[in-house]
Every structure is written in structure tokens, then in C-alpha cells.
C-alpha positions in Angstrom: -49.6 -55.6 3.2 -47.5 -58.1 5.1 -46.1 -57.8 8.5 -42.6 -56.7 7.6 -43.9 -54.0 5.5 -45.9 -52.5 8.6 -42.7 -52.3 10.6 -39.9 -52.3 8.4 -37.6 -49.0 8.5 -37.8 -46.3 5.8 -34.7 -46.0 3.4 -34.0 -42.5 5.4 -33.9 -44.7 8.8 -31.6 -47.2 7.1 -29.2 -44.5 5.7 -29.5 -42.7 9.6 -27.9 -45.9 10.9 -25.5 -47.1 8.6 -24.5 -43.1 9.3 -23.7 -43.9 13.3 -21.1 -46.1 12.7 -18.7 -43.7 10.6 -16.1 -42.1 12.4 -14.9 -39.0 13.0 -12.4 -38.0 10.1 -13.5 -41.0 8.1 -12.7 -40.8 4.3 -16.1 -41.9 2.9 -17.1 -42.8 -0.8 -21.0 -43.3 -1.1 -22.4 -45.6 -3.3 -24.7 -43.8 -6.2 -28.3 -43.7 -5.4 -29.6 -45.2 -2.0 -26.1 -44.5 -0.3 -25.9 -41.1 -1.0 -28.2 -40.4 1.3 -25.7 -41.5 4.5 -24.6 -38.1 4.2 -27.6 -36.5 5.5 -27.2 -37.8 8.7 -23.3 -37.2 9.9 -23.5 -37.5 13.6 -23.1 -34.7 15.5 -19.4 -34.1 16.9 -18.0 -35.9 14.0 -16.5 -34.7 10.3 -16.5 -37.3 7.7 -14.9 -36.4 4.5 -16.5 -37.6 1.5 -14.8 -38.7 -1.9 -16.8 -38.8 -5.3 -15.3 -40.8 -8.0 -15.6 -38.3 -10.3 -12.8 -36.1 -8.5 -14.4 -34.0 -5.4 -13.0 -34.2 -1.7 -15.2 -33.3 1.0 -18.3 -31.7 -0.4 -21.0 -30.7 2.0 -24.5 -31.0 2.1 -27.1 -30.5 -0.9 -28.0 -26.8 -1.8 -31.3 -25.2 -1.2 -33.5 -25.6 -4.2 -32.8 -22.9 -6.9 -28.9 -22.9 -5.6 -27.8 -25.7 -7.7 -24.4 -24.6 -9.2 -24.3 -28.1 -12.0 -20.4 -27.9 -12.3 -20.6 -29.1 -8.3 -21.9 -32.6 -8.7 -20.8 -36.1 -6.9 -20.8 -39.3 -9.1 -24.2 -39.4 -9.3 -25.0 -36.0 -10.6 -26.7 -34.6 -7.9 -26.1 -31.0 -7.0 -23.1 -30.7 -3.8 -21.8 -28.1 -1.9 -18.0 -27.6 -0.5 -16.5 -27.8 2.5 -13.7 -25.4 3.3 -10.8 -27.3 2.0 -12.8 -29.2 -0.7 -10.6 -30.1 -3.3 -11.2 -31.5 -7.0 -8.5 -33.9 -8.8 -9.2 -35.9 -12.0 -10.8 -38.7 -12.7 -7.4 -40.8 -12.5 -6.0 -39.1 -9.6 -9.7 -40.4 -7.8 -9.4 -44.0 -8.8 -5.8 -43.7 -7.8 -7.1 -43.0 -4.3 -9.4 -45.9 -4.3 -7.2 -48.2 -5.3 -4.1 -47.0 -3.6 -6.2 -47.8 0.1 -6.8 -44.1 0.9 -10.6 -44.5 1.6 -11.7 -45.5 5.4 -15.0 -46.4 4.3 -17.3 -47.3 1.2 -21.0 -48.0 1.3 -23.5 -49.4 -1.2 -26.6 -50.8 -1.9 -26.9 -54.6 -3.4 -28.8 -56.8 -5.0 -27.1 -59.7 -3.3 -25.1 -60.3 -0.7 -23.7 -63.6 0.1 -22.8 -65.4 3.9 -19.2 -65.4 2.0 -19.0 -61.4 2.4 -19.3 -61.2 -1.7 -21.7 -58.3 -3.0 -23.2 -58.5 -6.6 -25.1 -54.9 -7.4 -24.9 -54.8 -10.9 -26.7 -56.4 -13.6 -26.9 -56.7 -17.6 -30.8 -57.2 -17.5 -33.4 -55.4 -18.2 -33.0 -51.7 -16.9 -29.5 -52.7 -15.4 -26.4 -50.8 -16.4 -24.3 -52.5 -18.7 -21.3 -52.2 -16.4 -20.0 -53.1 -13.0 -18.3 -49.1 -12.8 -16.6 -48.0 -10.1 -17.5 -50.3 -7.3 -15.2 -52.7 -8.0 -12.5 -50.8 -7.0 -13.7 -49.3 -4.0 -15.5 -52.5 -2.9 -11.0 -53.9 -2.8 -9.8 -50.4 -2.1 -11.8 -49.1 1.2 -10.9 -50.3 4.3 -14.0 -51.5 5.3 -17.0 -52.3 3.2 -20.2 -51.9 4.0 -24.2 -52.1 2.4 -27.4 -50.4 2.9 -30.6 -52.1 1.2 -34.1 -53.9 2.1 -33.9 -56.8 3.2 -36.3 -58.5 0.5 -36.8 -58.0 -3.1 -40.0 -56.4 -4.4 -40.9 -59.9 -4.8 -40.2 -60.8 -1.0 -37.1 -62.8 -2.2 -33.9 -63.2 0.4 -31.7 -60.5 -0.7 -28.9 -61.9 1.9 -28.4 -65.6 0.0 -26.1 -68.3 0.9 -24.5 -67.8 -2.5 -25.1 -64.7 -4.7 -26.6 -65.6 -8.5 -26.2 -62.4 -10.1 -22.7 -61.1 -10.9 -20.0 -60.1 -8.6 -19.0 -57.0 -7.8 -16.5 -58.1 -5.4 -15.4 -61.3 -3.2 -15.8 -61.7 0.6 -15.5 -58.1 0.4 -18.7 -57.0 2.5 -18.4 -56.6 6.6 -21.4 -55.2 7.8 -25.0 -55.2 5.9 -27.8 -53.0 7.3 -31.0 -53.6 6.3 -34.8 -52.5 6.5 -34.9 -55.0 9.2 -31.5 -55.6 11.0 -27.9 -54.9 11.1 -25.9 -57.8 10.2 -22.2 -59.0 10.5 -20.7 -60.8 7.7 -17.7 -63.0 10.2 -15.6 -66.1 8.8 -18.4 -66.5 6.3 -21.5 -66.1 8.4 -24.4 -63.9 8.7 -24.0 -62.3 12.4 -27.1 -61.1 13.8 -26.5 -57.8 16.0 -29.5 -55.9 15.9 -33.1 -56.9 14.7 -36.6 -54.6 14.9 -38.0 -55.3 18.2 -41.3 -56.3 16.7 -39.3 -59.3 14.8 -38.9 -62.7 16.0 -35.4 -64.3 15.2 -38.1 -66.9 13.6 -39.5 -63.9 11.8 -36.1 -62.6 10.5 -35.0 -66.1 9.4 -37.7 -67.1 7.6 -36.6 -63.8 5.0 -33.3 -64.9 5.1 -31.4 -66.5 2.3 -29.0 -68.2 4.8 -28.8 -69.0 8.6 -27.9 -66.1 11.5 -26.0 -66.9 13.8 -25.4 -65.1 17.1 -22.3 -65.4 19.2 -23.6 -62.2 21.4 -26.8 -60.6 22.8 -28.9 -59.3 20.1 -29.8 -55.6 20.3 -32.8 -53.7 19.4 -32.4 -52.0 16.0 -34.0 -48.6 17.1 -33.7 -45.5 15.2 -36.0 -42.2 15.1 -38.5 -41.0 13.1 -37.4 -39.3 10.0 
């Protein structure tokens, strides 16, 4: 087991952080898989209201085992609750919403994302869905995009590249990327270092890096609890 793997976060500590930077009254759409797990941790104080593509506004937190009701799923057909208020809409009248700018936030998960800001997390190969879907659109419909992933592959490849190689989802569409290992800002095409684990050098960090960091301010700690 390598170094990173002994102090790298936990995909729950990843999703807690990413979660701290929504705020209050945010329209939200998750990503499906890895992302949907932001909604765990909504900060205390503070409502987001989160869209699924498939037509759902606002739905709350997952039901207790046994309490699934399976006509109350989000896009990636896991069991939801409702908010007072929730509303459902169809499928059209959700992409409408996307693409007409209504959505404060959207985060995903990646396979690449490039110094550029440009995300590819799709792929035609083996296992991959033979579709890009509907990150496309919210990736140029959200205000502000944002992605949640390891840092490295399975195979300890970059996953933060000068230039992505697997298709695009979008172009210089990505802001902020937090990973197993740091935050990162993607500003006038450059990886931004803001936060790194405390047990990282900047050595450390760079040498699993696809593409330099730069730092134009004073580096904080990434620290989250223990989930």
C-alpha cells in the first residue's frame, strides 16, 4: 500500500467537503453515482434544493431501509424522499431548467479533468455507457461546475492531465475539483492549489499530478472529520 492510500480521504470525506461550499438556497443537480452522496452532508443552517434530471425538485434524504416507495427515485434510481414543496415536472420541462441557467450548482465525478477547466466522464469502452447523457447540459447550464473524484486512477495514473484523452463532456467548463487529496482551482487555465492533506508535500501532490499547481495564495490544510 503506498503512501497516498494510507492518508488519502474516504469518498464520504470527499462528498462532506465538496458539501461546505454549497450555499444556502442553492439549486443543486448531483451527478449519478459518487455525487449523490453530497447530499448527505448539507451543512447545518443551510437548505439546498436539489434537481434530478428525471423531473423531481427538492427531494430529501434517503428512506430508512424497508421505506422505499420506487415511484420516488432521483436519476440514478435510488430511493428519495420529499421535501415540503417538492415538486415533479417532466423530463422536458427538467432539461428545460438545465439548459435555460436555472441550476446554481452541478457536481460530478470525472475521469479527466484537464488545466483547461474541460471534464471528460464518459466513455464507449469496456463497461462505459454508450452515451455522454445528461451532463452535457448541466455541465453548460449550472452556474458553477464543480467535480468530486480520486485523485489517481486504480492504476495510480494523473486523473487531473494537462489535456484530457478520453471524450469531452464539456469545455473549460470545470471551476473547482476536489479530490482524495486536495481541493483545486481550475483559474485562466491552471490548476490552483488551495487545500492539500497536511501529511502531503507540494512535491508529493505534484508528482500525482498530470499538470503543474500553481499557488497565488497560502495553501490551507484540507481537513475534514471522520465519517
Amino acid at each position: 500500500m503506498s503512501t497516498l492510500d494510507t492518508v488519502k480521504l474516504t469518498s464520504a470525506q470527499i462528498a462532506w467537503r465538496a458539501a461546505q461550499d454549497i450555499e444556502d438556497g442553492a439549486y443543486v443537480n448531483l451527478g449519478i453515482g459518487f455525487p449523490e452522496m453530497v447530499a448527505r452532508f448539507q451543512v447545518a443552517g443551510r437548505r439546498a434544493i436539489y434537481h434530478t434530471e428525471n423531473g423531481l425538485l427538492d427531494f430529501g434524504q434517503p428512506p430508512a431501509a424497508g421505506q422505499e416507495d420506487w415511484d420516488l427515485i432521483n436519476a440514478g434510481k435510488r430511493a428519495v424522499t420529499l421535501n415540503p414543496g417538492a415538486s415533479f415536472f417532466h423530463h422536458a420541462d427538467s432539461f428545460a431548467m438545465v439548459r435555460g441557467g436555472h441550476l446554481d450548482v452541478a457536481i460530478l465525478g470525472a475521469y479527466q479533468v484537464a488545466q483547461s477547466g474541460d471534464l471528460a466522464n464518459w466513455s464507449t469502452g469496456p463497461g462505459g455507457v454508450p452515451a455522454v447523457g445528461g451532463a452535457m447540459d448541466l455541465v453548460h447550464g449550472a452556474k458553477r461546475v464543480a467535480v468530486i473524484t480520486e485523485h489517481t486512477t486504480k492504476k495510480g495514473e494523473p486523473k487531473l492531465v494537462a489535456h484530457c484523452t478520453l471524450p469531452l463532456t464539456g469545455v473549460a467548463c470545470v471551476t473547482r475539483v476536489y479530490t482524495s487529496l486536495a481541493v483545486i482551482d481550475i483559474d485562466a487555465g491552471r490548476f490552483v492549489l488551495r487545500e492539500k492533506l497536511a501529511a502531503l508535500s507540494l512535491d508529493d501532490l505534484q508528482a500525482v499530478t498530470g499538470a503543474p499547481l500553481h499557488i497565488d495564495a497560502p495553501v490551507q490544510d484540507l481537513t475534514v472529520p471522520e465519517l
